[in-house]
N, C-alpha and C positions, 0 to 999 in steps of 0.2 A: 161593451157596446159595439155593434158590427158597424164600418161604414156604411152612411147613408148610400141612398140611389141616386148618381149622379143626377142632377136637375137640370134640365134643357134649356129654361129662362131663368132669370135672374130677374125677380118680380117689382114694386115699388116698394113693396113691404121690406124688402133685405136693404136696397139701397136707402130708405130713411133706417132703419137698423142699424146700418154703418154709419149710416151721418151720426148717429146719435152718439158712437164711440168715439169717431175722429173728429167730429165736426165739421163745418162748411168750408175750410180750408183742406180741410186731409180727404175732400172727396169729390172727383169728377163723376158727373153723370153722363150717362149717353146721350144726350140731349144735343138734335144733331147740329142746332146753332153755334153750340159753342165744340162744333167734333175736330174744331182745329187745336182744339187743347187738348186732343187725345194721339195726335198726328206722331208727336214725338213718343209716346208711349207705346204707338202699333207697330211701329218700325226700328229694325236690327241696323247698325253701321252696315251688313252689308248681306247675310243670309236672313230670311226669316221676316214675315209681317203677318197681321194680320187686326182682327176684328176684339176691340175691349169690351165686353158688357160697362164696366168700370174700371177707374184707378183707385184704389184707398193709397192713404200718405199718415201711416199713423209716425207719431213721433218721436217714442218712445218704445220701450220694452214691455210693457202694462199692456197701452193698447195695441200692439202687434199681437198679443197672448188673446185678447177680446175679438179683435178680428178673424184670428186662425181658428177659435173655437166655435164663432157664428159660421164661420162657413164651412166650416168640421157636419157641422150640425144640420146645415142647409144644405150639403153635399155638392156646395159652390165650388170650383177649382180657383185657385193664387197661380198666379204665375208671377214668382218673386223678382223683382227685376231691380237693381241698385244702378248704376249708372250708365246703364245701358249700351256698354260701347263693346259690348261682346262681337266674337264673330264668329259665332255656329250658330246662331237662331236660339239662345238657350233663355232670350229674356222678353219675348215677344209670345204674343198670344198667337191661338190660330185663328183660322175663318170663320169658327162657329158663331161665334158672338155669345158664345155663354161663359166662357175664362174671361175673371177678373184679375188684372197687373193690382202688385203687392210692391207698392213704388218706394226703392228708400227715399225720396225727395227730402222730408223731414224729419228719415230717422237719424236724428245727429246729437240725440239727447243720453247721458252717461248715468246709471245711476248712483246711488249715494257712495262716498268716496269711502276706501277700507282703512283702517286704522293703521296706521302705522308712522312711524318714528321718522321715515324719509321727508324730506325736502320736497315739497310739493307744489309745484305750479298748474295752476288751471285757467282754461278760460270760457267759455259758453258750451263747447263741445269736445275739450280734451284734455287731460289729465294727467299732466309729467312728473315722472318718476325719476329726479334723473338719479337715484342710489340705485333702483334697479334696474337703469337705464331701459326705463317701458314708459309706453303710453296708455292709457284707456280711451279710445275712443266710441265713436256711436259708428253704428256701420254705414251710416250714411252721407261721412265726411268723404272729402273728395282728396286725393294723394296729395293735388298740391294745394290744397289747404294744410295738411297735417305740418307738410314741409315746410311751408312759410311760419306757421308755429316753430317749429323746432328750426328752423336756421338760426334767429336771432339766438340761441342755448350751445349755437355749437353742434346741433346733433340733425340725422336725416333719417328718415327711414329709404333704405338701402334695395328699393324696389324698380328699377330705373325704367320708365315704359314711355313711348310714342306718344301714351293717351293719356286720359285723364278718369280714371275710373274712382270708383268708391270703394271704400276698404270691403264692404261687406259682400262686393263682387270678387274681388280680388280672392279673399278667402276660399268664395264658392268655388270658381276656375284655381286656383292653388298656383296664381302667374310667379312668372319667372322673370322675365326682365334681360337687361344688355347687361348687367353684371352679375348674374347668379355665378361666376366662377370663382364671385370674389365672397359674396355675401348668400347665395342657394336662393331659394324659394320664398314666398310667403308664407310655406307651413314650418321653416327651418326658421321661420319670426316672429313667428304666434306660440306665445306662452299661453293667452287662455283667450276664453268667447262663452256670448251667453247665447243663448239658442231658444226659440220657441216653436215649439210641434205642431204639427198640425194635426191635432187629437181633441176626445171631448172637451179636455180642461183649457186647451192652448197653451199646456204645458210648458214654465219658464223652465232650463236647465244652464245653473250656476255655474261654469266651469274658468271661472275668470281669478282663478288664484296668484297667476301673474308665477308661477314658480318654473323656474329651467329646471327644477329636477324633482321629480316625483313618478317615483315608482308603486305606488299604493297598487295596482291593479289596472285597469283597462284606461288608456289614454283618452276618454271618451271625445276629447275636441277635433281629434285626428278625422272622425268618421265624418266633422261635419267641414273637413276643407280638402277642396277640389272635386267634389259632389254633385254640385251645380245647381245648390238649392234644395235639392228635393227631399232630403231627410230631416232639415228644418230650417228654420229663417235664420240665421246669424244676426242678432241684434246689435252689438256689442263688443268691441275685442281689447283684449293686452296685447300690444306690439312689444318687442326687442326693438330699439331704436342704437345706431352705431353713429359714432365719433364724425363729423361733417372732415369730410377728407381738405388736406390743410395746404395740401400740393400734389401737384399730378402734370404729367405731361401723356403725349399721347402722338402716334406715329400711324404713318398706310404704309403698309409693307405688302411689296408684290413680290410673289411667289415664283421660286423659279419655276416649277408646272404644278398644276393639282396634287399629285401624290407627294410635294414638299411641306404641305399648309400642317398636317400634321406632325413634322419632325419641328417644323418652326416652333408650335406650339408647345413640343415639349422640350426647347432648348430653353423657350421662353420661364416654361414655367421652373426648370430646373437653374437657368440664371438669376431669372426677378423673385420669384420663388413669392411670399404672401405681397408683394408689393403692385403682381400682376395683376390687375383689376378687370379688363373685361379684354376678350378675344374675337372680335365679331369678322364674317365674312361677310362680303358684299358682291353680287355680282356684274360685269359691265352693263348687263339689259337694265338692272335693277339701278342701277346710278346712273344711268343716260335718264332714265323716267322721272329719278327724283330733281335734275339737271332741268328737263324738261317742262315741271310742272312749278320748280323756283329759282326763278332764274337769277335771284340773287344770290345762289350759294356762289363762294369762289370755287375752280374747276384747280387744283393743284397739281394737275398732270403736266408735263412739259408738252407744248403744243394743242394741249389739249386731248390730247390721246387717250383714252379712258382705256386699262389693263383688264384683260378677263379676268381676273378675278384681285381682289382688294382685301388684305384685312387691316382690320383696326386694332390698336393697339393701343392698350392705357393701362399704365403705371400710376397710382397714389400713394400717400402719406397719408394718417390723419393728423400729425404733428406740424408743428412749424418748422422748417431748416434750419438746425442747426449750424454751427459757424466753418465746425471739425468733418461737419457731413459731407456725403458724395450727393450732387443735386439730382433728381430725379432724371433733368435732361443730359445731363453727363452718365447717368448708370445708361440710360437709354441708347447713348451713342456708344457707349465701352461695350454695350451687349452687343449689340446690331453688327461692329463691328468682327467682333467675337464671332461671330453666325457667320459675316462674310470672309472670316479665312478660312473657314471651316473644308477641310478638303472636299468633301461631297454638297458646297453649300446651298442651301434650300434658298437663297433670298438673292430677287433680282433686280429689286430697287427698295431703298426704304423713303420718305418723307416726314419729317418730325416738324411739326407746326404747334399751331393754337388747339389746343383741345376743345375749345367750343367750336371753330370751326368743324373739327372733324366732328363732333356729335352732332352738327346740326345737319352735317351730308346723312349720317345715318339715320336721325332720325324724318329725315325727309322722304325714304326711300316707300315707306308705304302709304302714302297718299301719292308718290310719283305714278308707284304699279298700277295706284286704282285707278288712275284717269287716264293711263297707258291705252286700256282698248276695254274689251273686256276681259274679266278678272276672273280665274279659277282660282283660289288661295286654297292650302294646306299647312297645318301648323306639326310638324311631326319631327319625329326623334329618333336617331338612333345609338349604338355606342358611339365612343369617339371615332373609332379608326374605319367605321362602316360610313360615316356621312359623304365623304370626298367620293367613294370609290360608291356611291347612291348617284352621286349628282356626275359623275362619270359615266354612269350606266345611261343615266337619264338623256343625258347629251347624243347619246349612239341611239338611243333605240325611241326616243319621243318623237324626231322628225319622221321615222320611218311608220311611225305610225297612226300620227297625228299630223299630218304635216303644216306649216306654216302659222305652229304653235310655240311661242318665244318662252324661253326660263328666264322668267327676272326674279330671283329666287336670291332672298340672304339669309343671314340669320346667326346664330351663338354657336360657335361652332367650338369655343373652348368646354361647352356642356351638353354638346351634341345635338342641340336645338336645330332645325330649317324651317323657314318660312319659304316654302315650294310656292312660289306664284307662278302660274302660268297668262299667257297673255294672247288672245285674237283678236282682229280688226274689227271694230263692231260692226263695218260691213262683209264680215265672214258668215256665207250663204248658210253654211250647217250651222248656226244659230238657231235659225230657223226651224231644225232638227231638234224637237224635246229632249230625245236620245240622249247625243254628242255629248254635252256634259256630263248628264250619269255614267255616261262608257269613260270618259276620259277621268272623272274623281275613280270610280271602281277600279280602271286602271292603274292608277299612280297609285292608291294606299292599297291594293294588293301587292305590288312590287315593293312597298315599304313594309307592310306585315311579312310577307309569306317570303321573301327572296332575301332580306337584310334584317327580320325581326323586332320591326320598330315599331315605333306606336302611330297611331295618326291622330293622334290627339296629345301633344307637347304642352301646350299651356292652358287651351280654352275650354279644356274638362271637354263634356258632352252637350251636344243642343241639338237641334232637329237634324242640322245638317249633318250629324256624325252619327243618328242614331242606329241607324243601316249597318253603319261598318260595327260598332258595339255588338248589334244583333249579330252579327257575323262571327265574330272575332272574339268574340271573351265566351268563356268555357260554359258549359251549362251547367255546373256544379256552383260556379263564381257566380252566377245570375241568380240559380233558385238561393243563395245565401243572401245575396243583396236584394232578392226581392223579400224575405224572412228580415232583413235588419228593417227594410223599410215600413213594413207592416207595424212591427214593434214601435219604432222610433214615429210615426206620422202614417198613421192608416188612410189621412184625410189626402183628397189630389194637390198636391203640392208640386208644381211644375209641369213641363207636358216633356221630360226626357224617363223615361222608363228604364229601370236601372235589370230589374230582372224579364220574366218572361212574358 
């Protein structure tokens, strides 16, 4: 069956159609008295709004299948949106008012549990495994719900983020988090996902066997993380969940210049070696803004002196201390030490504190940037030894070109992650200039593709905001194949980012 002709309204007839799958709970209408109930569903954390025909909330995997296939068939577009705290535009409708948001709000429902022999606890919406140390959850649980489940067991899922998203976003963007150096990705923690197409059937696809190792043929759950939605809904998933770390300390180590941050990092990782848990950089613009916007963090600089540049450093266990053991805060001072006799030594001050303190300066840093002025943000990546000598380029040649344009710029720098914020006074006159921004993002992720070979897209997949540079930048060979999967997999409009041509 060919896809329908996209449809311009979305009638009374589809929206009682939908009521009738989800019910009076799982369905906002456009009805403009109540269009403050649509407010948070039209709008992105920071790229990206626009106009809902509707919300559906279905709450399950059944009727996510019933929904995707009425509007297969009514040539409705989904714009699958899970917790909405994306930041490219990839979970927001556009202007037209004819895309309807495909809300995980209630999808938190597991279905029937698989047989087996393991130790099983459950509870309304999630399902521990701890022999195969996995969870099943609904794609519409929120991170730290999953975690408050799994604390009391001893165990976290090992995704460490700012926000607060739902699992079944997370999958779509394939995030990464302040510790991918210790524990990778969220597709290096998904063992399986059930998925529904957006085709005549609304096609369920099973892929939730929960196995780390299965070679039979094509990894089909791969294709549907970090995609950003568009090849099918993610209903569903099996987590890897890891050991709740049992001790950890944690240090800010100042660099003796830029091009030390990376010898640092491999002395670190060659001394602490798997105990190394996360490497993060921070910049002084970037911690003045988070300084500025909570003024309760403590400032552990002497004087107050904030260093250009900051990293963060943390070491764990998941064990308890042993009696015979070296404590994590003793390996931490024997290393640092180590570093600083180091004849050529890279380190020009270290601090070892509370570890919650240090993660609550990092994570304060990007709600600092955003209320800093106005905000360009970039989430991009390069290899490891290219990031420093990026953000060195950037320092020489962004005033000259931009002038009076701040880098409050941090990010994971042990996995080559940057969070490239740029910052102007919101009364900076070329605001007023449509232009300015399009010249200034085309600028910086040209210099990050084309001069240093990186991606401009690190964590948040693809969304409006990034579509430009995709169009740009990926091959046309890679495009007519991903527009060929997409066809196959979800002929129906499923998202508004366009994967082929």
């Amino acid at each position: 069956m060919p896809t329908p002709t996209l449809q311009t309204l979305v009638t009374q007839q589809d929206l009682d159609a939908l009521n009738d799958i989800v019910g009076e709970k799982g369905l906002l209408r456009p009805d403009r008295s109540s269009k403050g109930d649509f407010a948070p569903y039209e709008s992105c954390v920071r790229y990206g709004s626009g106009e809902a025909a509707f919300v559906v909330r279905p709450a399950n995997s059944k009727d996510t299948s019933r929904v995707l296939a009425y509007c297969y068939g009514r040539g409705i577009t989904l714009v699958p949106q899970s917790g909405n705290s994306g930041l490219v535009g990839a979970s927001t409708p556009d202007s037209s008012g004819t895309q309807g948001v495909l809300s995980f709000d209630r999808l938190t429902e597991t279905s029937a549990l698989q047989a087996t022999d393991a130790e099983i606890t459950t509870s309304e919406q999630i399902v521990f495994d701890e022999e195969n140390r996995s969870v099943t959850v609904g794609a519409g649980v929120r991170l730290s719900d999953l975690n408050a489940f799994l604390e009391p067991k001893g165990y976290v899922f090992p995704i460490d983020l700012g926000a607060d998203p739902c699992i079944g976003g997370m999958i779509a963007t394939n995030t990464g988090g302040a510790r991918f150096l210790r524990y990778g990705d969220v597709r290096q923690n998904t063992l399986g996902v059930k998925v529904v197409l957006a085709d005549e059937a609304g096609t369920e696809l099973d892929l939730m066997s929960g196995l780390r190792k299965d070679n039979t043929g094509i990894d089909w759950k791969h294709l549907f993380i970090g995609t950003t939605g568009v090849l099918g809904v993610v209903t569903e998933a099996v987590l890897n969940v890891v050991r709740l770390p049992q001790q950890s300390t944690a240090a800010l180590l100042v660099p003796r210049d830029e091009a030390a941050v990376l010898k640092l990092l491999l002395e670190m990782e060659e001394r602490c070696d798997s105990n190394l848990t996360a490497f993060e950089g921070m910049s002084a613009e970037a911690i003045r803004a988070a300084f500025d916007h909570v003024p309760s963090l403590r400032n552990p600089f002497p004087g107050g002196d904030i260093p250009d540049y900051v990293l963060l450093v943390e070491l764990s266990r998941t064990w308890a201390k042993r009696e015979s053991e070296q404590s994590l805060d003793e390996l931490m001072e024997v290393v640092l030490a180590e570093i600083w006799d180091d004849e050529d030594a890279p380190l020009e001050n270290a601090f070892i504190g509370r570890p919650e303190e240090m993660w609550a300066l990092r994570h304060a840093l990007s709600e600092g940037v955003k209320h800093a002025g106005k905000l360009v943000a970039f989430d991009v990546s390069f290899r490891r030894g290219d990031l420093m000598k990026f953000r060195a380029f950037m320092a020489k040649e962004l005033p000259e070109k931009f002038p009076n344009v701040r880098i409050c710029d941090f990010g994971h720098v042990g996995d080559g992650g940057l969070h490239f914020n740029l910052s102007t006074s919101l009364d900076d006159p070329r605001l007023d200039d449509e232009n300015f921004i399009p010249s200034l993002r085309e600028w910086v992720v040209r210099i990050v593709v084309e001069k240093y070979n990186g991606s401009f897209s690190a964590e948040h997949a693809i969304g409006r905001s990034n579509q430009g540079f995709y169009d740009s930048y990926t091959p046309k060979k890679i495009k007519e194949l991903a527009a060929q999967i997409k066809d196959v997999l979800s002929p129906g409009d499923l998202g508004d980012v366009k994967l082929g041509e």
